[in-house]
C-alpha positions, 0 to 999 in steps of 0.5 A: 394089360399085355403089350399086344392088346396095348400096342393094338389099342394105340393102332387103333387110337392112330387109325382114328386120328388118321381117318379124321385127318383125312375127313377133315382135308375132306371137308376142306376140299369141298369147302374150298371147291364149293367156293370156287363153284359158286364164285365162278357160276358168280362171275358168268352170272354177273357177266364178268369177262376177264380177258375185257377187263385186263384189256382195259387196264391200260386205259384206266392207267392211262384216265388216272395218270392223265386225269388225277395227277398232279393233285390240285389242291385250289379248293384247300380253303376260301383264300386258296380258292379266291387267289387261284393259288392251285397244285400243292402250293395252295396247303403252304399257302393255307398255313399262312398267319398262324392257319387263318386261312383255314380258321376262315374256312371253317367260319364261311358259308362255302365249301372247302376241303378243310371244312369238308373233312371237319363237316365228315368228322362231326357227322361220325363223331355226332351219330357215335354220340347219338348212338351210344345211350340206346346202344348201351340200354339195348346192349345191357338188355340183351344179355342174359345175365340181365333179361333171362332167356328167352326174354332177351331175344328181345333186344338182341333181335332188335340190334340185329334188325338195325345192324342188317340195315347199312347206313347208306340205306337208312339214310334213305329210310329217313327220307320223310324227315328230310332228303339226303343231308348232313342231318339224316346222315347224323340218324343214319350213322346213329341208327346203325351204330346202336346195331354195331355197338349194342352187339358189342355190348351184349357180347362183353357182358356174356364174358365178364366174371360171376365172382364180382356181380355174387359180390354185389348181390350178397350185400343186397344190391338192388338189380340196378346197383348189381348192373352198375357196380357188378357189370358196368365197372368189369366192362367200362374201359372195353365199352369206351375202346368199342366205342372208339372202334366204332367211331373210327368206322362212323368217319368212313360211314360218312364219307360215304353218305356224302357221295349221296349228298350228305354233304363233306368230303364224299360230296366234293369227291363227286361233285369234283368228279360230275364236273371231270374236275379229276385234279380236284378229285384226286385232291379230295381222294388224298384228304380221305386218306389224311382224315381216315387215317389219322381217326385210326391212328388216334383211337387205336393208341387211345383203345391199347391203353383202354382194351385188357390184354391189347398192348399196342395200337394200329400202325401206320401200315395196319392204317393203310391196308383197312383203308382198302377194306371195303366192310368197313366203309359200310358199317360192317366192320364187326370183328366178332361177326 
């Protein structure tokens, strides 16, 4: 081949490349300018006046300066409660006698924030555990290397049903059990985790190798002895780290329902809120940040030692910022979706 025809051909190759560049700085464009349409078009929409909302800003400054602060932490727990002991004195003075105080709190009958935030984590701690047999039978099923295509659309389209339905909306849904309570935020919470947590499920096991399940069924392994041995052994640490993830997002979850009556910390926030208490809403607003943060702290040091190829856990800042992330307070935190 002679340099000409060899110097054409590279031209070419770069014309190519450079045409493709410009189609795909093209297609972004659009993409981004489809965007801004639409938000725009969202905003007229929906009534969105900016200049309203900037000139607003003061008084809302103003509301939480004046309204929030100093946090007012009498409702603590049942001793703060009954000595009047208010502001940040009342969490001294709830550690006093080795914690008794608190360990009262969660004996009684009556609300406070210690028992409040204990009441949120067991709500997200009892609907992952609800959710985690049917989330992995479902999970399992809808992989095809278990249930052949098409037959696997089965369960997949299952999960996907539950996971399109958040959880602030099942609870509703279980309204003929019982009206919004602590019991149907415990199905609702387990509902929606089976959706979240089976997807995950079914996702590991499409990733997993072929050398060790060819393994198994050489020895003449039964399908379930394959599934077990094969499958499950591959991805039992991931499924425990997914579940912890999915734990995490469950105690947000519940906060949540609590602010339509499912009792804990969402529901001292609003009752704190209908009654203009805003120093105890503020108070209730600063245990949602101990309690969420310190769920996520703990699961993501526990999912690094758990997770293959993860290597260090969540920190305090990466904590922080999620906190703001409102998919998550809605069950949406899926990060493969």
């Amino acid at each position: 081949m002679s340099s000409d025809s060899v110097d054409t051909a590279v031209r070419e190759k770069l014309a190519t490349l450079d045409r493709l560049r410009r189609l795909k700085y093209l297609l972004w464009a659009a993409v981004l300018g489809a965007v801004v349409g639409v938000t725009y078009w969202g905003l007229g929409f929906i009534g969105f006046q900016a200049g309203v909302v900037a000139n607003r800003f003061p008084a809302m400054y103003d509301f939480i300066a004046q309204g929030f602060f100093p946090p007012d932490f009498q409702n603590f727990t049942i001793y703060t409660k009954d000595n009047d002991i208010t502001g940040l004195q009342a969490i001294p003075a709830s550690f006093r006698n080795w914690g008794q105080p608190i360990f009262e709190s969660f004996q009684s009958s009556r609300l406070s924030l210690v028992k409040a935030s204990l009441v949120t984590l067991l709500l997200g701690f009892m609907g992952t555990v609800i959710a985690f047999p049917f989330a992995l039978i479902l999970g399992v099923l809808g992989s095809e290397r278990v249930t052949p295509f098409p037959f696997n659309f089965i369960f997949r389209g299952t999960l996907s049903a539950i996971r399109a339905i958040p959880a602030i909306v099942w609870i509703f849904l279980y309204i003929p059990i019982g009206p919004p309570s602590q019991i149907t935020a415990v199905l609702a919470i387990g509902t929606d985790s089976i959706g979240n947590l089976g997807r995950l499920f079914t996702d590991d096991l499409e990733e997993i190798d072929e050398g060790p399940i060819e393994a198994i069924r050489s020895t003449g392994a039964s399908s379930t002895q394959t599934v077990s041995f094969g499958m499950l052994s591959q991805v039992s640490r991931s499924f425990i780290a997914w579940t912890l993830y999915i734990l995490e997002i469950n105690t947000r979850i519940a906060i949540s329902l609590g602010v339509v009556g499912a009792g804990g910390l969402g529901l001292m926030i609003r009752n704190s809120q209908d009654l203009f208490e805003f120093q105890q809403t503020a108070a209730g607003l600063i245990m949602v940040f101990v309690v969420v943060l310190g769920i996520e702290l703990i699961s993501s040091r526990i999912r690094a030692r758990l997770r293959p190829g993860e290597h260090s856990g969540k920190s305090v800042v990466e904590a922080v910022r999620d906190l703001f992330n409102p998919n998550k307070w809605l069950g949406r935190g899926d990060p493969r979706n």
